[in-house]
TORKOL-4160 file (C-alpha; in steps of 0.2 Angstrom, whole numbers, padded with zeros to 4 digits, m for minus):
220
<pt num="1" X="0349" Y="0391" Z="0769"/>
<pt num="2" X="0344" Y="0378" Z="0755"/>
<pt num="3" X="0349" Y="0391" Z="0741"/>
<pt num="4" X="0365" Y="0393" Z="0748"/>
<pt num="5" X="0369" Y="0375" Z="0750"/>
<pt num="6" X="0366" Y="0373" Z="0732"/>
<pt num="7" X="0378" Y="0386" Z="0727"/>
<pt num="8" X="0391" Y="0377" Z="0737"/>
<pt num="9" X="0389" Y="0362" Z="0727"/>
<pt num="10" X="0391" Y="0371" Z="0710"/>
<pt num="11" X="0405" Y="0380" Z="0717"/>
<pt num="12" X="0414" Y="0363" Z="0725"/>
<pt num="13" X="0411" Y="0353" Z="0708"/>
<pt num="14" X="0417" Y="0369" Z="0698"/>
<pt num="15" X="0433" Y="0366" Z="0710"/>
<pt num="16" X="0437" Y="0347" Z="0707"/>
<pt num="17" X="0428" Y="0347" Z="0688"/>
<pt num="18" X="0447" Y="0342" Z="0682"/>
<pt num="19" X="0449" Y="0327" Z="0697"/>
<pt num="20" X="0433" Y="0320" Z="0692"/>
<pt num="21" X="0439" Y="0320" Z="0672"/>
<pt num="22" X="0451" Y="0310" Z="0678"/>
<pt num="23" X="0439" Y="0295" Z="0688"/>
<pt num="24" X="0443" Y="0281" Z="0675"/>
<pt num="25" X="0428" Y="0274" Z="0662"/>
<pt num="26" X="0429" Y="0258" Z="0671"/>
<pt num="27" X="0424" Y="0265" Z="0688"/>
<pt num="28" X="0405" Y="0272" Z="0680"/>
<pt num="29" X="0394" Y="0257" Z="0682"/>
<pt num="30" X="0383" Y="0252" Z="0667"/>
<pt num="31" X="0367" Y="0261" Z="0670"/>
<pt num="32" X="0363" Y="0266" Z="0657"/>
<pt num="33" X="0354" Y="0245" Z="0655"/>
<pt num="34" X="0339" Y="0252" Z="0666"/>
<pt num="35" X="0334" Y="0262" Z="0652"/>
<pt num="36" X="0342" Y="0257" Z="0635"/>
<pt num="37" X="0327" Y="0242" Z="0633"/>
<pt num="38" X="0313" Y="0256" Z="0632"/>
<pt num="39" X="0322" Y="0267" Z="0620"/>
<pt num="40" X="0326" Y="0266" Z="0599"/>
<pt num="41" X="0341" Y="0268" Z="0591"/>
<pt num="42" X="0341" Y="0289" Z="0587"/>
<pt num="43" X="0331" Y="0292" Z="0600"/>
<pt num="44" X="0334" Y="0311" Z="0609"/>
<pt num="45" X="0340" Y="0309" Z="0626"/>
<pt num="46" X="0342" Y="0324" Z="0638"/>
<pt num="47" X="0359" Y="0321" Z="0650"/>
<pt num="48" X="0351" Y="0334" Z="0665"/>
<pt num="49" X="0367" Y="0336" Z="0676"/>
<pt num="50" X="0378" Y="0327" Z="0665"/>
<pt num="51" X="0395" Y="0329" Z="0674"/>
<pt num="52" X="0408" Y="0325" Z="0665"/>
<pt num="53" X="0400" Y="0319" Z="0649"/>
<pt num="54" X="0403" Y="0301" Z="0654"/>
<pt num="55" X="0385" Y="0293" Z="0651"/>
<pt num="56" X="0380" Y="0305" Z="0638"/>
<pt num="57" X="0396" Y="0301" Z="0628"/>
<pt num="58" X="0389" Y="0281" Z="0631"/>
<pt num="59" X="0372" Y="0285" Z="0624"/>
<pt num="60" X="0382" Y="0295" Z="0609"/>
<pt num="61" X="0391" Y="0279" Z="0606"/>
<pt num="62" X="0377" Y="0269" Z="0603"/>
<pt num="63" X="0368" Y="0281" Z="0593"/>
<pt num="64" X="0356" Y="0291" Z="0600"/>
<pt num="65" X="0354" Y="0310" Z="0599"/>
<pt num="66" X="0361" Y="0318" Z="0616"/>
<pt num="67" X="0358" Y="0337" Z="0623"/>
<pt num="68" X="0365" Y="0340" Z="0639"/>
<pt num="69" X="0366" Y="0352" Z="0652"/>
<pt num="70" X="0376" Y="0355" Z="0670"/>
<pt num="71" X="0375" Y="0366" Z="0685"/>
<pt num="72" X="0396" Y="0369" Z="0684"/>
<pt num="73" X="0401" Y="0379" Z="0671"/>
<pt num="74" X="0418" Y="0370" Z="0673"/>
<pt num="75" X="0409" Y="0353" Z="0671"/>
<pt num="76" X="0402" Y="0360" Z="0654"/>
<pt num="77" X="0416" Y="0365" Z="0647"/>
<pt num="78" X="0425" Y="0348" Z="0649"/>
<pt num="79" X="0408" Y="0336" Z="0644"/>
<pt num="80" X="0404" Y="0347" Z="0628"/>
<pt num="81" X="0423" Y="0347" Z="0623"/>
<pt num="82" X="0421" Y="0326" Z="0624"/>
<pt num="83" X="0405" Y="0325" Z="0617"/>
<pt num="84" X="0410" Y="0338" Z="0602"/>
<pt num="85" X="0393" Y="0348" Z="0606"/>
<pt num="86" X="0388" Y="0364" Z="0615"/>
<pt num="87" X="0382" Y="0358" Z="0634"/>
<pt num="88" X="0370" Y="0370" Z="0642"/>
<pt num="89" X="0374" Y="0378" Z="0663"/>
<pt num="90" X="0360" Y="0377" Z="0668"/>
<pt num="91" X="0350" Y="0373" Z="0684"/>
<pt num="92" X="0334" Y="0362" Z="0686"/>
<pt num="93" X="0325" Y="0376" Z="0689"/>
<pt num="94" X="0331" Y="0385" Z="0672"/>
<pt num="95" X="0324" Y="0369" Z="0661"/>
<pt num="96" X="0311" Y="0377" Z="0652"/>
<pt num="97" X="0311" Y="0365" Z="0637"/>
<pt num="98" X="0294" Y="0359" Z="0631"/>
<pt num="99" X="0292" Y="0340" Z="0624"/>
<pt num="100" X="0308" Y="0339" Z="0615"/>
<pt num="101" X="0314" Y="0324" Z="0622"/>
<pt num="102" X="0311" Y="0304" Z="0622"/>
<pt num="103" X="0319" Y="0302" Z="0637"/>
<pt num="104" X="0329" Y="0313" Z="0651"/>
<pt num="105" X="0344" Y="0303" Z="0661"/>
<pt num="106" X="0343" Y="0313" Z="0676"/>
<pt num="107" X="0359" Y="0300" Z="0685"/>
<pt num="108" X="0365" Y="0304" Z="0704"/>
<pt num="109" X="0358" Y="0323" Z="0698"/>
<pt num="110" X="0342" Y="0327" Z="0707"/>
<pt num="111" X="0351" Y="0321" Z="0722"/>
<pt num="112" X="0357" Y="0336" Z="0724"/>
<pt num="113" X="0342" Y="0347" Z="0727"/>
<pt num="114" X="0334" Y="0350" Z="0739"/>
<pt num="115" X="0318" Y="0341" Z="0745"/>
<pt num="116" X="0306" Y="0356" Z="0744"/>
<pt num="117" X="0312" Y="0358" Z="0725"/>
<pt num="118" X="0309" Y="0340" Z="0718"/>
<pt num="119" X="0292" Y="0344" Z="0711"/>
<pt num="120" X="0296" Y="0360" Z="0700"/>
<pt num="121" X="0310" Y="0348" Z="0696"/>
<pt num="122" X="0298" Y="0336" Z="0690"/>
<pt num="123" X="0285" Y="0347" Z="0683"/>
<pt num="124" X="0300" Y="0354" Z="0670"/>
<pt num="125" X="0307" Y="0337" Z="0668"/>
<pt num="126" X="0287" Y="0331" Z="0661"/>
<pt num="127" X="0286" Y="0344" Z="0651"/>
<pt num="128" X="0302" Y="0341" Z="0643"/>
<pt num="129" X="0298" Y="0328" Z="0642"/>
<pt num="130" X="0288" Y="0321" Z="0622"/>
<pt num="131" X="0271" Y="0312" Z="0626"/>
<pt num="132" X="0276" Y="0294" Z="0630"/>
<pt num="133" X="0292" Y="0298" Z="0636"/>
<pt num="134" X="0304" Y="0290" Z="0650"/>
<pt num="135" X="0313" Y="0298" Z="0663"/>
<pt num="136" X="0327" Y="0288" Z="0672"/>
<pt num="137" X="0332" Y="0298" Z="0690"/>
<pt num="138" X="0344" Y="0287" Z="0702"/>
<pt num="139" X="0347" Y="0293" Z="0721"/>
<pt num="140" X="0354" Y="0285" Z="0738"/>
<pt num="141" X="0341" Y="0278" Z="0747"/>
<pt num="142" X="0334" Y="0286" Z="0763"/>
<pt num="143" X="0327" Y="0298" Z="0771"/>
<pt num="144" X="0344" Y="0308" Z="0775"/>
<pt num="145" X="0345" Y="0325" Z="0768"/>
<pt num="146" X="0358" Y="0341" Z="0770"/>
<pt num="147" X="0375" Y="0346" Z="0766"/>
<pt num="148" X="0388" Y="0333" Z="0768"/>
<pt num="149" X="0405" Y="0342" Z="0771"/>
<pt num="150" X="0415" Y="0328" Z="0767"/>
<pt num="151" X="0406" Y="0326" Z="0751"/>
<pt num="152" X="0405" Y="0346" Z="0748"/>
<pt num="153" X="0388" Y="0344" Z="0742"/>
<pt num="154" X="0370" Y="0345" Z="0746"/>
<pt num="155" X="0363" Y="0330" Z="0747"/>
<pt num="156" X="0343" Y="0324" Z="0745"/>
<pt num="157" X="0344" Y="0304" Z="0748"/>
<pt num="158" X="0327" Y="0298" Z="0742"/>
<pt num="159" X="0314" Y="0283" Z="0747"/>
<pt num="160" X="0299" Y="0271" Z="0736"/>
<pt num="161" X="0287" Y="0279" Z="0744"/>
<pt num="162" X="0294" Y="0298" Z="0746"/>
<pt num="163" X="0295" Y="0296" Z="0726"/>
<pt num="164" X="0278" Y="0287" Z="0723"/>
<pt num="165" X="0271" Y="0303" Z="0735"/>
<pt num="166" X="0280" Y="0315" Z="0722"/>
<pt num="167" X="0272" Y="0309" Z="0706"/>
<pt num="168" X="0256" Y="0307" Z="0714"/>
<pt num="169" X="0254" Y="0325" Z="0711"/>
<pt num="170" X="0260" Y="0323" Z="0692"/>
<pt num="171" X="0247" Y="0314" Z="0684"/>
<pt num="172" X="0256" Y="0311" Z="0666"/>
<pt num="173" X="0270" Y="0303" Z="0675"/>
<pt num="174" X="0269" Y="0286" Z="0682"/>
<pt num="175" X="0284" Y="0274" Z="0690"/>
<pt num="176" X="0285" Y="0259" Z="0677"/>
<pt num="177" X="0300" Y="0252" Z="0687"/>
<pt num="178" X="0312" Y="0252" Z="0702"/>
<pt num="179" X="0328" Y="0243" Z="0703"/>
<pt num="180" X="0344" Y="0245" Z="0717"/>
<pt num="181" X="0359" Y="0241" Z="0718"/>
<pt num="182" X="0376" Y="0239" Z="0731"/>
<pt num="183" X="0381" Y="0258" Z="0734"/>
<pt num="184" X="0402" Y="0253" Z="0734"/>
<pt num="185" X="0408" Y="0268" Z="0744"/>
<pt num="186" X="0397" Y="0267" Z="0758"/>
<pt num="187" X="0395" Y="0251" Z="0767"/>
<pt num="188" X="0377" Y="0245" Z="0769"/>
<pt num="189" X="0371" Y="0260" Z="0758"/>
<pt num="190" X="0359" Y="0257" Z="0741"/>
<pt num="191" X="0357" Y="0266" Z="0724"/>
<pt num="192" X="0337" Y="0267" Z="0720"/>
<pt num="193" X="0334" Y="0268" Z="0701"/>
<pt num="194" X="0318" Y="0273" Z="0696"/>
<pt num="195" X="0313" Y="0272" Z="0678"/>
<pt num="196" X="0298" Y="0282" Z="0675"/>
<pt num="197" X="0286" Y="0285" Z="0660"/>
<pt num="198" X="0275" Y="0302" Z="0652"/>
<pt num="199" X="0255" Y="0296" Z="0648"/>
<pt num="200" X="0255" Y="0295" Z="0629"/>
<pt num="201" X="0238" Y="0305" Z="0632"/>
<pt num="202" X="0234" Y="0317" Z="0645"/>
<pt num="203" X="0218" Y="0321" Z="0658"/>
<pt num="204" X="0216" Y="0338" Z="0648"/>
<pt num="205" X="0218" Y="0331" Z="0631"/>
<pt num="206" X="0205" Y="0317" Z="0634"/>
<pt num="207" X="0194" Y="0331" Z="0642"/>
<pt num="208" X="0195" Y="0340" Z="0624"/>
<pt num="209" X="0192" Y="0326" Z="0614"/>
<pt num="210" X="0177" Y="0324" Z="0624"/>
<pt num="211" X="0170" Y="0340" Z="0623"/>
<pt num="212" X="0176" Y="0340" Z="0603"/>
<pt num="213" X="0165" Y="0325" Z="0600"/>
<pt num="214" X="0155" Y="0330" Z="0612"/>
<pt num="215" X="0151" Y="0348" Z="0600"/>
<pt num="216" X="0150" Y="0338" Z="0585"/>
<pt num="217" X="0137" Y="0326" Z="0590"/>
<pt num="218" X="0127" Y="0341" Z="0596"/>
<pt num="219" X="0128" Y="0350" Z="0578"/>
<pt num="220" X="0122" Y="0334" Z="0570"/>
């Protein structure tokens, strides 16, 4: 059921991608702060579910290096025409890139998967990810999860300690910071932002070096 509820949130965006062209600058809230004081000018940002273009074409303007990639083919075709660069339709679960990347904005994306497909999405976004890198992912916050009808989309709301759960199984990604603010559509409702970061080194490579030395010592 889960699968198709996916589909039906490429196939709504694929229907409105023009309407949402159309949501003015001024309405997209400045975000892209939470992560901008952990990253360098020309750093390589991966927009994953970059909609419109809107945050990559921010990050653009301020001079870093952008790839993006989209669910909604129709959503591609208007963000890599703004952005003048070829966006990728892909899934979450069709990210197979392999420490390209200093950070991944994944904004009001992940949301959208289901619960039981977080940690695959988190395993490829780490390992996307370049050692040291830093992931921005931003959700509604709460434990609600389903298909909203009046939304058209699936919708997987998330929680501190749902997340903190999650990364627990990923031991090269850690939460360095969490933030919310004032959701402006739904009253009493909260974005949670959570800015996470990729170990510079991992358990495996410490366990090499070890060995490493560990061989050399023996052959002195």
């Amino acid at each position: 059921m889960e699968q198709v509820y996916c589909q039906k949130t490429i196939d709504n965006y694929d229907r409105i991608a023009d309407e949402s062209e159309e949501i003015a600058e001024e309405r997209y809230p400045s975000w892209e702060e939470f992560l901008l004081p952990y990253l360098e000018r020309g750093n390589h940002i991966l927009d994953l579910g970059c909609g419109t273009g809107h945050y990559s074409a921010v990050f653009q303007q301020l001079g870093f290096q952008i790839s993006a990639l989209d669910a909604s083919l129709s959503l591609c075709r208007i963000a890599s025409e703004k952005l003048g660069i070829p966006v990728r339709n892909l899934r979450f679960d069709q990210l197979t890139d392999l420490a390209l990347y200093d950070a991944v904005w994944a904004c009001c994306s992940l949301l959208h998967i289901p619960s039981f497909a977080m940690p695959d999405a988190f395993s490829r976004i780490t390992a996307a990810l370049k050692p040291g890198g830093y992931l921005y992912a931003s959700f509604m916050e709460g434990e609600e999860e389903g298909y909203r009808e009046q939304l058209g989309s699936y919708m997987t709301n998330m929680t501190e300690q749902n997340m903190r759960t999650l990364v627990s199984f990923l031991p090269e990604l850690q939460i360095i910071e969490i933030k919310r603010t004032p959701c402006l559509y739904k009253e009493g409702g909260m974005w949670i932002h959570f800015l996470m970061n990729k170990a510079l080194r991992t358990d495996t490579d410490e366990r090499s070096q070890t060995e490493k030395n560990s061989n050399q010592n023996d052959s002195a």
